[in-house]
Every structure is written in C-alpha cells, then in structure tokens.
C-alpha positions as CSV (number, residue, x, y, z in Angstrom):
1,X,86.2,73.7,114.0
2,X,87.8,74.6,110.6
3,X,85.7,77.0,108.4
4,X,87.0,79.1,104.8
5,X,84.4,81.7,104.7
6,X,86.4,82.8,101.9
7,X,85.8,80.7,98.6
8,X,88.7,82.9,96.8
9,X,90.0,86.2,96.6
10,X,87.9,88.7,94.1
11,X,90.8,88.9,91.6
12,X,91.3,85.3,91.1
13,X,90.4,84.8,87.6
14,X,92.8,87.9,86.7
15,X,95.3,85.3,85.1
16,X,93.2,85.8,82.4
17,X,94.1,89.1,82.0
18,X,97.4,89.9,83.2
19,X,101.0,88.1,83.5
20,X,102.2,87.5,86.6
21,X,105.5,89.0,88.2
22,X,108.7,86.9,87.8
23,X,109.0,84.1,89.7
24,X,111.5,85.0,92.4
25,X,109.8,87.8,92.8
26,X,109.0,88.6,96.5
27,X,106.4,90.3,98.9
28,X,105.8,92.1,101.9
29,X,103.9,88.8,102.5
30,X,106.7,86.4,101.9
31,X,109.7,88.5,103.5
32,X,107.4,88.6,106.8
33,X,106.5,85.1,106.4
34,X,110.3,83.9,106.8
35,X,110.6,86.4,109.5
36,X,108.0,85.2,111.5
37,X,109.0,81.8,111.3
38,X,112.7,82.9,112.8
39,X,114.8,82.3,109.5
40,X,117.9,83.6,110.4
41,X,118.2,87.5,109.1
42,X,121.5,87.3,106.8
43,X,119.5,84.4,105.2
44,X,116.1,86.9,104.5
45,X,118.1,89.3,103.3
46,X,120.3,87.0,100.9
47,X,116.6,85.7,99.4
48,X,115.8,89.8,99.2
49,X,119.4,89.9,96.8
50,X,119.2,86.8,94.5
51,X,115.1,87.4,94.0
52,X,115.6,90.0,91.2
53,X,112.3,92.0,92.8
54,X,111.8,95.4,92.9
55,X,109.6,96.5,95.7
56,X,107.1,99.3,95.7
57,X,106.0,102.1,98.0
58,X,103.5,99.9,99.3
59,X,106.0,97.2,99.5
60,X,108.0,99.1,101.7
61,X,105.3,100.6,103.7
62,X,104.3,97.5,104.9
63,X,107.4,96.2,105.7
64,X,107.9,99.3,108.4
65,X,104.3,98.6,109.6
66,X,104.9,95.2,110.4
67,X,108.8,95.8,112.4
68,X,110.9,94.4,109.5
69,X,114.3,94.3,110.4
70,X,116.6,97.1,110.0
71,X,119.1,95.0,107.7
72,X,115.4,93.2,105.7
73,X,114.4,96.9,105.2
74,X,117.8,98.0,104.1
75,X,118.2,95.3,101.3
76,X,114.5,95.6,100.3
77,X,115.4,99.9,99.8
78,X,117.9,99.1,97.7
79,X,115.5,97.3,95.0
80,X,112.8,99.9,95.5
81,X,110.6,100.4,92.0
82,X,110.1,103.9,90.5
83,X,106.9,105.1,90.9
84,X,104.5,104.9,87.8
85,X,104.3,108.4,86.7
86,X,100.9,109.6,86.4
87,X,98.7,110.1,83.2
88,X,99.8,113.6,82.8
89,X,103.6,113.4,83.5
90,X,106.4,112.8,81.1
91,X,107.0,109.0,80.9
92,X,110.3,107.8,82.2
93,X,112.2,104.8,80.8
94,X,110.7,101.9,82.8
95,X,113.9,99.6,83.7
96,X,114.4,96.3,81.3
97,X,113.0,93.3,82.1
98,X,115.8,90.9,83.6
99,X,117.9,88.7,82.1
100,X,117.2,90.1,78.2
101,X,120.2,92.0,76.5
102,X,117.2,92.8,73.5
103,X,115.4,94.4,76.7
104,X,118.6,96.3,78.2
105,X,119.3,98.2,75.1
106,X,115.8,99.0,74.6
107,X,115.6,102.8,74.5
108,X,113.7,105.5,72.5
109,X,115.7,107.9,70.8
110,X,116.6,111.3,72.4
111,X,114.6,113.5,70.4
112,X,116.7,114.4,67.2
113,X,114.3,114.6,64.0
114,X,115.7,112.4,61.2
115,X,115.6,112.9,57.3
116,X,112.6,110.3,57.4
117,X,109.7,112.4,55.2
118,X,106.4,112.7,57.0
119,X,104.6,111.4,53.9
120,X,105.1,107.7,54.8
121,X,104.7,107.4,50.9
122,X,107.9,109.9,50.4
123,X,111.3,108.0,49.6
124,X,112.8,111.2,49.1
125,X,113.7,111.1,45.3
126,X,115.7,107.8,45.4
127,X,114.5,105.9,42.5
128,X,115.4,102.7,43.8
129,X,113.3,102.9,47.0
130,X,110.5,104.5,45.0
131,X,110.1,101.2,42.9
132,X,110.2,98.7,45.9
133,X,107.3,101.0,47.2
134,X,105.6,100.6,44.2
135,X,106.6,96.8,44.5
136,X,104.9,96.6,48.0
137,X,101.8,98.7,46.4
138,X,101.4,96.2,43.7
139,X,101.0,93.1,46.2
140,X,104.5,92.3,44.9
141,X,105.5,91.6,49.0
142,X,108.1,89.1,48.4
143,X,110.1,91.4,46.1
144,X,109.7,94.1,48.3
145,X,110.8,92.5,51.4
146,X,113.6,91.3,49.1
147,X,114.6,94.4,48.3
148,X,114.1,96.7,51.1
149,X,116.6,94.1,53.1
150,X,118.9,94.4,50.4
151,X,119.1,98.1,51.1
152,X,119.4,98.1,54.9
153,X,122.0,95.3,54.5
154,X,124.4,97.5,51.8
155,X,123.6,100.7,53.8
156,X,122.6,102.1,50.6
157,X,120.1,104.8,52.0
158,X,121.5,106.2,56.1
159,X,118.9,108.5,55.9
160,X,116.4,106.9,54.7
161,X,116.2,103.8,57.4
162,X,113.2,104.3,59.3
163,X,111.3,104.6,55.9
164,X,113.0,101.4,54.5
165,X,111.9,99.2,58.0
166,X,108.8,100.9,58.1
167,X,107.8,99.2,54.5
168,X,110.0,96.2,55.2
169,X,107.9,95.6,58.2
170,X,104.4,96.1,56.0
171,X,105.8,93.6,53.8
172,X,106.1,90.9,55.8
173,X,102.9,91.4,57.8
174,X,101.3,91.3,54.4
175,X,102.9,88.1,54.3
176,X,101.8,86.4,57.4
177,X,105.3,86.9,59.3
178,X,104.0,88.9,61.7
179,X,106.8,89.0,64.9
180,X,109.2,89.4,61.9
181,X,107.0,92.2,60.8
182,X,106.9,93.8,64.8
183,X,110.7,93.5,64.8
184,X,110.8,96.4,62.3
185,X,108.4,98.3,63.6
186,X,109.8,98.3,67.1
187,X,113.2,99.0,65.0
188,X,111.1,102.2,64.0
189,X,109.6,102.9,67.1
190,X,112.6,103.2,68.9
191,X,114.1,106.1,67.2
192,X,111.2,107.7,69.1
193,X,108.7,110.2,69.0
194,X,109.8,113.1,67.0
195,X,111.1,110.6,64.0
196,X,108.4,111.3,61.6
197,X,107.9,107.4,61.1
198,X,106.7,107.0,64.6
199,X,103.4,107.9,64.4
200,X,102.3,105.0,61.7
201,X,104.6,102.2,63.1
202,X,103.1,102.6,66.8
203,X,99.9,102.3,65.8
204,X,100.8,99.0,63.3
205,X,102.8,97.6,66.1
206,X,99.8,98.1,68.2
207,X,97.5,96.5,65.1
208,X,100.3,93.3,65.2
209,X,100.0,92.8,69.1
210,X,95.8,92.9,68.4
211,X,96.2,90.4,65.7
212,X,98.4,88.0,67.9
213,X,97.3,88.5,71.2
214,X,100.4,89.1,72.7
215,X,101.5,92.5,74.3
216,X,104.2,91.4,75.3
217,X,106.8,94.0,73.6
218,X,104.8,96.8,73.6
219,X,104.7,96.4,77.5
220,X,108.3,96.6,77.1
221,X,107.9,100.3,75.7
222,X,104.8,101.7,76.4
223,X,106.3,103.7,79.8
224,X,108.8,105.5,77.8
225,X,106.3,107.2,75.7
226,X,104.9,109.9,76.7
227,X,100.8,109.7,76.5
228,X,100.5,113.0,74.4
229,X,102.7,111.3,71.8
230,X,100.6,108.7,71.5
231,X,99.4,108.2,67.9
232,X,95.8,108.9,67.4
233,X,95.3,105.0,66.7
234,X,96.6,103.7,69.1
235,X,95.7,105.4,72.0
236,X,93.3,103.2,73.2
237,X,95.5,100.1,73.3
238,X,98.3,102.5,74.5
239,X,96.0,103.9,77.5
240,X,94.9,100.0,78.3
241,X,98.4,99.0,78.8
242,X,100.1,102.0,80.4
243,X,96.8,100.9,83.2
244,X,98.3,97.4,83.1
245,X,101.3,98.7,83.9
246,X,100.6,100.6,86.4
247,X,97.8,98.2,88.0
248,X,100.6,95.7,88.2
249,X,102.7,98.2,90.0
250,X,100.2,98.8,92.6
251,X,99.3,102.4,91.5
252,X,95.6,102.0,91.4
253,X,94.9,106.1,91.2
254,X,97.2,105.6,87.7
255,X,95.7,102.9,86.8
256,X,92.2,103.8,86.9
257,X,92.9,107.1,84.9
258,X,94.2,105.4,82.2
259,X,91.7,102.9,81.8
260,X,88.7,105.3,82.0
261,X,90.6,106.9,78.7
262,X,90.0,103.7,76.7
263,X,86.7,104.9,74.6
264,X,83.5,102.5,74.6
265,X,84.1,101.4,71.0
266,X,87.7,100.3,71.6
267,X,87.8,96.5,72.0
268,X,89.5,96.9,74.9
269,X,86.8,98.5,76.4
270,X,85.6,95.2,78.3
271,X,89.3,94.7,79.6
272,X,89.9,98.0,80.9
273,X,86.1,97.8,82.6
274,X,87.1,94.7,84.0
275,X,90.3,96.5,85.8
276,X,88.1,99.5,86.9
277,X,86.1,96.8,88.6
278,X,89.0,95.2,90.5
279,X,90.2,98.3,91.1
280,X,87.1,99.4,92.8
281,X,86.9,95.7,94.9
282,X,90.6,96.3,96.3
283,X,89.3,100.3,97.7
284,X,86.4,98.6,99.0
285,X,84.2,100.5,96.5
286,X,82.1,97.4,95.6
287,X,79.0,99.3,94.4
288,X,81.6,101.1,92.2
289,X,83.2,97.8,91.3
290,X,80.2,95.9,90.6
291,X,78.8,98.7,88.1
292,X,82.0,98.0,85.7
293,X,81.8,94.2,86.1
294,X,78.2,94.9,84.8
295,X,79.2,97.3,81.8
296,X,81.2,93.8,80.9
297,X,78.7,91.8,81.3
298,X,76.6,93.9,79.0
299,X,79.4,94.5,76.5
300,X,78.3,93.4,72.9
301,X,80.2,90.5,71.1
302,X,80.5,92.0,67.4
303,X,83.6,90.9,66.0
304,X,84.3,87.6,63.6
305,X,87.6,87.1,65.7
306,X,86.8,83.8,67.6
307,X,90.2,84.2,69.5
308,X,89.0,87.4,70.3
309,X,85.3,86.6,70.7
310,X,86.1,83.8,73.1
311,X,88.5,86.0,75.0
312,X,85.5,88.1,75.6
313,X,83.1,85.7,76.7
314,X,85.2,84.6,79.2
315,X,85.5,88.1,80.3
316,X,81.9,88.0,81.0
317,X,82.0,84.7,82.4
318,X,84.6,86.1,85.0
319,X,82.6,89.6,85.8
320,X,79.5,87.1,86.4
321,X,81.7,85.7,89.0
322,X,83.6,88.7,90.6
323,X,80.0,90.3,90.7
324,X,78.9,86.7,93.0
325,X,82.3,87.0,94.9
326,X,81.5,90.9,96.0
327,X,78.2,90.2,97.3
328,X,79.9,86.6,98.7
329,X,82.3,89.3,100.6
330,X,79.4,91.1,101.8
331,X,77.8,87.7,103.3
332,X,75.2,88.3,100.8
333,X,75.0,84.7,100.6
334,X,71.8,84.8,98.3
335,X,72.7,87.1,95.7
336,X,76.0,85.1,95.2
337,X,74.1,82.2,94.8
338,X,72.1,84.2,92.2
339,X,75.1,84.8,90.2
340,X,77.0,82.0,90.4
341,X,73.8,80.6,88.4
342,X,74.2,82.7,85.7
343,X,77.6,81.6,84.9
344,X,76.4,79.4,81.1
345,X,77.1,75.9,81.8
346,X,79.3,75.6,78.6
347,X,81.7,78.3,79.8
348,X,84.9,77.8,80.6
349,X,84.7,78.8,84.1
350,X,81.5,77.0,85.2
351,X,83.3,74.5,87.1
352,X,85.3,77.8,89.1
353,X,81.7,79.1,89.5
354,X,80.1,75.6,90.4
355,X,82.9,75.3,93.2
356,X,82.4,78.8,94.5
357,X,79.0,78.5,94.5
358,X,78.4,75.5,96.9
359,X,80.5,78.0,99.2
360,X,77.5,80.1,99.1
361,X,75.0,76.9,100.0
362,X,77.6,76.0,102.8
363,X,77.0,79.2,104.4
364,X,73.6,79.4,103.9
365,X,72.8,75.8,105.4
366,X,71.8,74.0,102.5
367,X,75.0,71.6,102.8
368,X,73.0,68.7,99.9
369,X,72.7,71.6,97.6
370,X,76.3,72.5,98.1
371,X,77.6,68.7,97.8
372,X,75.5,68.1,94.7
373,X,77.7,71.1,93.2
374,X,80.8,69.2,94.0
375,X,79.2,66.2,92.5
376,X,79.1,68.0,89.3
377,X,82.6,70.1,89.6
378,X,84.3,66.9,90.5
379,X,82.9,64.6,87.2
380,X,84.5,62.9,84.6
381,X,83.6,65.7,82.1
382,X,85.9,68.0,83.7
383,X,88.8,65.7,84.6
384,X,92.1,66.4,83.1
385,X,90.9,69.7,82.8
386,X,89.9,71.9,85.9
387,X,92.1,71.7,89.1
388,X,90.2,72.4,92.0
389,X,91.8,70.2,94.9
390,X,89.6,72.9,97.1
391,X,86.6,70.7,96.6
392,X,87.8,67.7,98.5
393,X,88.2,70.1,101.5
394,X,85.4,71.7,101.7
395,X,83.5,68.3,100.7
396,X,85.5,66.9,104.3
397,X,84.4,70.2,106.3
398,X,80.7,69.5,105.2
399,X,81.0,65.9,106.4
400,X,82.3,67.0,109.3
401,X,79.5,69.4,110.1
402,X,76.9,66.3,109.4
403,X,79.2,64.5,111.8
404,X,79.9,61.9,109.0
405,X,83.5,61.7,110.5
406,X,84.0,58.2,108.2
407,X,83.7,60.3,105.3
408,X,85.7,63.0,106.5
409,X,88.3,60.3,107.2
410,X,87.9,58.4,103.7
411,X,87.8,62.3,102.1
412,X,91.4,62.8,103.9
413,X,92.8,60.3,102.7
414,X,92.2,60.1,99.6
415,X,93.3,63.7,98.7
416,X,96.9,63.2,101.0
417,X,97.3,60.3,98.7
418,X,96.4,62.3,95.1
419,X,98.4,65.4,96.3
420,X,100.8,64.6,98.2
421,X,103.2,63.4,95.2
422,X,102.1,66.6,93.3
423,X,103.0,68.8,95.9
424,X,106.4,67.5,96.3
425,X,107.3,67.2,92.6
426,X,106.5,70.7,92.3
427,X,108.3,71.4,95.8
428,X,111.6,70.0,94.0
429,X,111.1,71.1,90.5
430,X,111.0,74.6,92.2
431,X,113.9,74.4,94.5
432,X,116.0,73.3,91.4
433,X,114.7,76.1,89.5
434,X,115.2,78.6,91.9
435,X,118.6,77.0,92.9
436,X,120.1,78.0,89.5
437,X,118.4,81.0,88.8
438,X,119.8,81.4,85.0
439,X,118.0,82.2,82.3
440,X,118.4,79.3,80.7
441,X,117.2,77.6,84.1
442,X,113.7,79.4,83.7
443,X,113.7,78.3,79.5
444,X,114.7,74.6,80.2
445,X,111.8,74.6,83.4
446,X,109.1,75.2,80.2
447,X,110.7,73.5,78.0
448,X,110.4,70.5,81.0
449,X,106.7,70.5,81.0
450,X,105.9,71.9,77.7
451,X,108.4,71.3,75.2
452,X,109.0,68.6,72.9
453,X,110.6,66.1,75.2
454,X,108.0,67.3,78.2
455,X,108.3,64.8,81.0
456,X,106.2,61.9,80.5
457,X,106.4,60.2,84.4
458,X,105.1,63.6,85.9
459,X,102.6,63.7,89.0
460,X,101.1,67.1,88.3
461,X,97.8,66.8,87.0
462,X,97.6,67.9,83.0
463,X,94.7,70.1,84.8
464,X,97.2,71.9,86.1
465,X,99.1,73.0,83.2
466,X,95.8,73.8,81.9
467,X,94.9,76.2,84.4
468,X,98.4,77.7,84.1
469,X,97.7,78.5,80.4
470,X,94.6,80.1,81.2
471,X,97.4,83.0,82.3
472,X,96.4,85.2,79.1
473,X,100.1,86.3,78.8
474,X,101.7,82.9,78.9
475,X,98.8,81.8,76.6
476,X,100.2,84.7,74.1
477,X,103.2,84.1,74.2
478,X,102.9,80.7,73.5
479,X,101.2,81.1,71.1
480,X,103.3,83.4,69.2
481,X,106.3,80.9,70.0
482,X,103.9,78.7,67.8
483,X,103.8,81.2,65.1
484,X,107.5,81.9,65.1
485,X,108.4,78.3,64.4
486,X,105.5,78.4,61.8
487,X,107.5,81.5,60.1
488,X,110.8,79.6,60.1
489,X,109.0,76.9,58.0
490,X,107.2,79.6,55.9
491,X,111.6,80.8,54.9
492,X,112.7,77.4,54.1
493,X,109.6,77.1,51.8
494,X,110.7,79.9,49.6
495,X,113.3,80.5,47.0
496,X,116.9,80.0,47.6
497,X,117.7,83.9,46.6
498,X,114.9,85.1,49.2
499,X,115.2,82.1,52.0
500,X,119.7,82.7,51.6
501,X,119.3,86.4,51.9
502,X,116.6,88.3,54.2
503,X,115.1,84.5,55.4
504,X,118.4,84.2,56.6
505,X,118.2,87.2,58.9
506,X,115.1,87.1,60.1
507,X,115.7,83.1,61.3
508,X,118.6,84.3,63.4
509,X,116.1,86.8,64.4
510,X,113.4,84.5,65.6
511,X,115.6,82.1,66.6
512,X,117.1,84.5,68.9
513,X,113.7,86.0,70.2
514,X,112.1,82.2,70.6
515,X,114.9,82.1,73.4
516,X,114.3,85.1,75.1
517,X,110.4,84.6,75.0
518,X,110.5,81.0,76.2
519,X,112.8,82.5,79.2
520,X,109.7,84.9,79.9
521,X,107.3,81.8,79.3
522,X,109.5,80.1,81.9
523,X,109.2,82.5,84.6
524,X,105.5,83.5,84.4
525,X,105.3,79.5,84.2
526,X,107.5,79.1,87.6
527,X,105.5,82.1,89.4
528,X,102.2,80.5,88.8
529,X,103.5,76.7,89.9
530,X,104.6,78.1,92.8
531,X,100.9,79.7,93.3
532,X,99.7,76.1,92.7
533,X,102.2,74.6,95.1
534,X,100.9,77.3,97.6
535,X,97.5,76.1,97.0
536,X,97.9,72.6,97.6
537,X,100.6,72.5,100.9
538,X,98.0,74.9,102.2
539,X,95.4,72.4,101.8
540,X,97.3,69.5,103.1
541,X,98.0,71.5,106.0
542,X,94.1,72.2,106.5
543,X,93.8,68.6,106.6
544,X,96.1,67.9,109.0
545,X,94.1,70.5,111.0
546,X,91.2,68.9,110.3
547,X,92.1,65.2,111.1
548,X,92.8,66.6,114.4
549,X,89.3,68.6,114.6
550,X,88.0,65.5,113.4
551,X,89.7,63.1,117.1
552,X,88.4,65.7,118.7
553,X,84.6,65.0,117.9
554,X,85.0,61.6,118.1
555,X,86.4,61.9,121.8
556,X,83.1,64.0,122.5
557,X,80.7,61.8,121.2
558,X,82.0,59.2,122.5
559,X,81.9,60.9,126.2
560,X,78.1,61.7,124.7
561,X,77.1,58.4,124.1
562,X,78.7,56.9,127.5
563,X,76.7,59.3,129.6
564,X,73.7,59.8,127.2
565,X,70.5,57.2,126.6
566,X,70.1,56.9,123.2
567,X,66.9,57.2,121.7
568,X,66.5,55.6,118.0
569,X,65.8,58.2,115.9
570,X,62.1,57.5,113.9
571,X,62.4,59.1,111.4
572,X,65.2,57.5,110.1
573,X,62.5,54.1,109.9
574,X,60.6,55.9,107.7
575,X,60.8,55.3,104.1
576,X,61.7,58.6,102.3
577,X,58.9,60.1,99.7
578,X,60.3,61.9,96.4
579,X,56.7,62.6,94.9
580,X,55.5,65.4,97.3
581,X,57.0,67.7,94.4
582,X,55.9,67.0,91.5
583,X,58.6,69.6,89.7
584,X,61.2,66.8,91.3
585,X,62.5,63.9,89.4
586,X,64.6,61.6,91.9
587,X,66.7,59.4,90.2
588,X,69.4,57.5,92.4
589,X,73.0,58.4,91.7
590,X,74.7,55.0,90.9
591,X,77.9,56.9,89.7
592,X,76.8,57.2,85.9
593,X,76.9,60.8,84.8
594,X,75.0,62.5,82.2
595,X,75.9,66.1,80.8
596,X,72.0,66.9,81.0
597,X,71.8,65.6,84.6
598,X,75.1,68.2,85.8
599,X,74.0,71.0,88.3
600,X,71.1,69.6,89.6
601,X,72.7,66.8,91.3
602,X,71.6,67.2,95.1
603,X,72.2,64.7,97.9
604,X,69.8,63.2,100.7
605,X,71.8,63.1,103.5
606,X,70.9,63.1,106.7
607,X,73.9,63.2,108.8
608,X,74.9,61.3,112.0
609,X,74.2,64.3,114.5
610,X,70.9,63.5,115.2
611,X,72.1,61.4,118.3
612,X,73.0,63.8,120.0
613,X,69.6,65.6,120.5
C-alpha cells in the first residue's frame, strides 16, 4: 500500500518570502533525473547549455556523489556559481541577472572620490542648483524635478551629478513616483562607495524598496557592496538581503551570519528569524529552528502599514506551521496536531494548515477527524482560491485504508478528470515556453495569464494563479508594474512644459523597466508553474499506483470471502447514539456549509473491513 508520511517539505510556504530561481534553471535533482531515466548524454548536457543555470558547490558535489557522467559534469563545471563571500570579506560583483542589458552594465564605481560635497545640502556655490534646492525645501517638488532634469539634460553641472540625481530622486518620491525616484538613486548608488552621495541614497533606495515591497533592484546590488560600507540606515535591510542572497545560493553558514545582524527593532526582524529557522530545519537543528519560528510567532504587530502588517501575520501564520511540520518530521504526531490548531481560521493559510493537519490524524488513527478536515479544506468558501489537489489523494488513501474501494474508485476518477486537462495545458504552455527561451518568450508567458488579454478558455484553476502570487517577489513586482503604469498616468496629468520635458524621460524610462520586470515576472511565473505541474503529474501518477493497489485488494477479498463464512456484523444493526456527549451536537451533513460549522466537521464512518475479522 501507498502511504505519504510526508504532508510537505518544512520550507513550503517560503514563496512567501523569497523568489524563486529562473525557470530553466536546473538541479542536481533534475540532471540525475534525466540520467536515470537513460536520456541520451549529448541530450543532458545540451539541456545543462540552453538552461542559463549556474550550479553551486553543492550542485556539483552531488553530481560526483551520484556517478554523473564525465561529459554532464563537464558542462555543469563550466556554469559553476561563485561562492557567496562571507560576512567579513570584500564583496565581489555578483554576475547580472540574464537577459537584462540595465543588469549587465550594472557596476559600482571603482573607487575615485567625486567633487560631490559631503553636506548633501552643499551645491557647491552654484546659484542655480542652490535655488532648485531651496525649491525642493519649499515643497515646490514639481519645480524642482523640473529643474534638476533640466540641468542633467544640458550638462550644465559635470561635477555636480550625483548631487543633482540625488535631489531629483527626493523630488519625485515626494511626489509619489517612486520607481522613478529609485532610478536616481540607483544612478547615485552606482558611482559607489567612496562618492560622498552614497551614503544617503542607499539608505533612501532602501526606504523606496520598504515603501513598495519590492527588493527587487537592490538584490541586484547588494553583493557588490561591501558590508562595512553599508550606511548606518540601512544596514539592517542590507544584512537581510545579502542573507537572501546567500540563503538562495545554498551558503547557509553566510546566510545565518547575516541575518543574526538584523537588530530586534528592524522590521525585518521577523523575516530574518524566519530564515534562521529554515536554516536550522535544513542542519537538522530543529530545537534551534523551532526557537526562531517562535521569536516570530511572538514578534509584535506595531506598525499602521496594512501591506506590511498583513505580510507579518502571515509570517506568523507560516512559523505556526513550520513549528507543526518539525514536530510532524519527528512523528510527533500530537504536537503537530497542536499546532496546526493554532493556525486562526481567518488566515490565509488555514486551509495549507487544515490539509496538513488531517496528515497528522491520518497517522495517528483518527481517519473521521482527518476526513472532516478535508471536508472543510475542500468547501465552497475556499474554491477559486486555495489549490490543494493533495486532498483528493490522501481522501482516496484513507478510503482505501477503510476498504471503501468504491470511494477510492469514484475519488480517482474524479480528480484524473479535474486534472488531467490542467496538467497538460501547463505541460504545453511550458514546452512552448521553454522551446523559445527569449526574453520576450518569458514576458508574453505573463502577459498570457496575467495581462490584459489573459486567456479566457484556460483549464488552470484561478486557485492556481493565486497560489503563484503568494510568491512575495512576483507579488512585488507586480505590484510595482501596477504602480509604474499608475506613474505614466500621473505624467500625462501634468503640464505640457513638465509632462514634454522630464515626463518625457522618465516614460521611456518606465516603459523600458515595465519590460524588463515583466521578463522577471515571467520567469519566477514559469519556475513556479512548472512546481505546480510537478505537483499534479506526481499526483496522477500516485493514482495510477493506487488504482492498481486498489485491484489488488479487491482480488484478496474476494479470495477472502470465497473461502471465509461471513458473519453479519451486529453492530452495524444497531442504531447509532450521538447524545452520550453532551459537549457533541450532531447534525447530518446534507452538503450545506456554514462558515461557523468549518473545522469541526467529522465523519461517522465505519469502513467495509470489518468482514474480514
């Protein structure tokens, strides 16, 4: 017989947190995978090549472990990734992220100090950049922006260009333009650490990517600075992402030193807790790993951000459940249970924690408990939005086990016939994809789902989609793809001389950024459909398995009840008494569902294995 012990692994959930690697990207897993299943070698090794991946030391240490061929190993050396250096190294330049010419010339300057004053309120005698700092001082942002442009686009100041960005940049985030703003501060940035400038536009371009959720582009620069040149501001969002980073490069010892720099009154504190916790879970330090899932849990919500706020309470939503899934790990069957209960019923992962949790009653016998949970996970409340195809299989396998083999087969059937259709449009749509392998492939594949002119006749579930956004990077940057567009209607709202001028500009600027984030959107998109493809041919597989299993029993009892007397069992005669609790109400399920009624649902079966005894 068929049995997942394991409801999911302990980082599921971390889509919340991190993005996801780009979608051809491959693993030790996946080369090995093709191996073992005899794909010729030139053919491995020509999916190694057009993947864009970089492989790390782990990467390539398990490919020796596990015999990769010479030719496999060969090709995967040639994309091996640069270590993360460690806290207290200098910072290399991390290489560009593929496919983005704003990413490939994307380089802090080499050191030489510029004519920029260190008094950010210095414009070095020039009488003309004095009054559009006055101008900006005033509230007068619209002249300001007006003018600083003016001045970067006549050259009229060389050496005073940081200085001139840096205030053109406070301009427009005073104005609500706020990529338009990070644009100049990244402009600033760049010129590196020793340009006097630096130290107050990192810590605004840090302030920008707090305001809009989205680190995307200082995840594009944060390795090339080196930590003891991080502004005093900043730091904490620096340290939190340098431990992304190097989390996501599979440099845990990195990765936990940077995250235990982020202080406890950092808002990132919870987020970088979080990663100390996962971190602990993958070295099998779970006492370790559960103490920083419970410093989240225990994290105060003070701040009048509900973005943030409800980013945050998910957080602790998601610690409740890694906290469950260590002790689930440990066969701790009851403590799971315990915390999988704790998970608030109007959180956006209760129905992740409903399903995981009638795992736990699986294991620990109580299989009406556990099917009452997937009453409740699999109601009309959550339709269209959670997708869990995992219940139906596990609600087979516990038919099975009560030898309910109708049920199993109705249960089979029914799921081959929802997700069949889903898994192969998302088998094609990602062969197409992946086929092409532009750019503009990976921009057009969001743009097919999520864009304007998304396609109306698609199988996928809309739950689906759902659960992809839940990807905290692909939520950012969608959302700031939001705010762009709003921006270009905020410049053809104002005056011809401002919208004609610097409005100008910056659209071809946003314009040009909207494509190169919806090319990232596209690929963080494609990685996690292919996760969800994963998901579900796995789980039409396990059926298969199981329909099989399922002939099996039948052939037994059969064999049982042709050499067996059958005795009728009594008890089944007997009328069933719900009053000999009196803290039980039992109402019969007709199929009506009431939000107060969702959780307790439990089920009165008896099975059909009592024949056999």
């Amino acid at each position: 017989m068929i049995a997942r012990k394991s409801a999911t692994a302990v980082v599921a959930g971390l889509s919340f947190l991190i993005s996801t690697p780009a979608f051809a990207g491959m693993s030790c897993e996946d080369i090995m995978n093709l191996v073992d299943h005899s794909v010729p070698t030139g053919v491995v090794v020509d999916t190694i090549a057009s993947s864009g991946t970089t492989f790390s030391d782990s990467d390539i240490q398990c490919l020796k472990q596990r015999g990769a061929p010479a030719d496999v190993l060969a090709k995967a050396l040639e994309f091996k990734r640069a270590s993360a250096p460690a806290p207290s190294q200098q910072q290399a330049a991390s290489p560009p992220t593929r496919g983005s010419s704003y990413d490939q010339a994307e380089e802090l300057g080499s050191g030489d100090v510029l004519s920029d004053s260190d008094d950010d309120d210095d414009a070095g005698g020039s009488a003309e950049l004095e009054g559009l700092i006055r101008d900006f001082k005033a509230q007068k942002y619209r002249t300001a922006s007006y003018g600083l442009f003016e001045l970067l686009r006549e050259n009229s100041y060389p050496d005073k260009d940081s200085t001139i960005k840096y205030y053109l940049a406070k301009s427009l985030q005073e104005l609500g333009m706020f990529h338009a703003a990070q644009y100049y501060y990244m402009e600033v940035v760049r010129k590196g650490p020793r340009n006097p400038l630096f130290k107050h536009a990192l810590p605004r371009l840090a302030e920008v990517a707090e305001r809009t959720g989205n680190d995307y582009e200082l995840l594009r620069i944060v390795g090339k600075i080196a930590p003891e040149s991080y502004p005093r501001q900043a730091r904490p969002h620096l340290y939190y992402l340098m431990g992304r980073k190097s989390y996501e490069a599979g440099e845990l010892s990195d990765a936990a030193s940077y995250f235990e720099k982020v202080p406890q009154d950092s808002e990132l504190y919870p987020r970088a807790q979080y990663f100390t916790g996962l971190i602990g879970y993958e070295r099998q330090r779970y006492k370790s790993a559960a103490k920083s899932f419970r410093e989240v849990i225990r994290a105060p919500v003070a701040t009048d951000d509900k973005r943030l706020q409800g980013e945050l309470e998910d957080l602790k939503d998601l610690s409740l459940i890694n906290v469950a899934r260590i002790y689930y790990s440990l066969e701790r069957f009851d403590n799971a249970d315990k915390y999988y209960a704790k998970v608030d019923h109007k959180s956006t992962y209760w129905p992740q924690s409903l399903f995981e949790r009638a795992w736990t009653q699986f294991w620990l016998g109580d299989l009406n408990g556990e099917l009452g949970q997937l009453v409740t996970a699999g109601s009309p409340f959550f339709a269209g939005r959670e997708f869990l195809p995992d219940t139906g299989y596990l609600k087979a396998l516990t038919y099975f086990q009560l030898c309910e083999y109708n049920e199993v087969d109705r249960t089979v059937k029914t799921f081959q016939a929802t997700y069949q259709p889903v898994r192969d449009e998302m088998k094609k749509f990602i062969e197409k994809v992946r086929a092409d392998g532009s750019d503009e492939a990976f921009a057009g594949a969001f743009d097919t789902y999520f864009g304007e002119n998304a396609n109306p006749n698609s199988k996928i579930p809309v739950s689906v989609f759902r659960e992809i956004l839940r990807n905290r990077d692909l939520g950012a940057l969608v959302r700031d793809m939001d705010g762009m567009k709003a921006e270009l209607d905020t410049i053809a709202e104002q005056t011809p001389q401002w919208r004609d001028s610097i409005g100008a500009e910056l659209g071809k600027i946003i314009a040009r950024d909207l494509e190169r984030y919806k090319e990232r959107a596209g690929r963080t998109f494609m990685q996690s459909l292919l996760d969800e493809y994963r998901s579900v041919d796995d789980l039409l597989q396990d059926f298969k398995v199981l329909e099989f299993e399922v002939v099996d029993a039948r052939r037994k009892d059969y064999v049982y009840q042709m050499t067996t007397e059958i005795r009728e069992d009594e008890s089944a005669t007997k009328p069933v008494d719900f009053a000999t609790d009196p803290t039980i109400i039992y109402w019969p399920f007709n199929g009506e569902f009431w939000v107060d009624e969702l959780g307790y649902y439990r089920y009165t079966e008896r099975g059909a294995c009592n024949n056999k005894k």
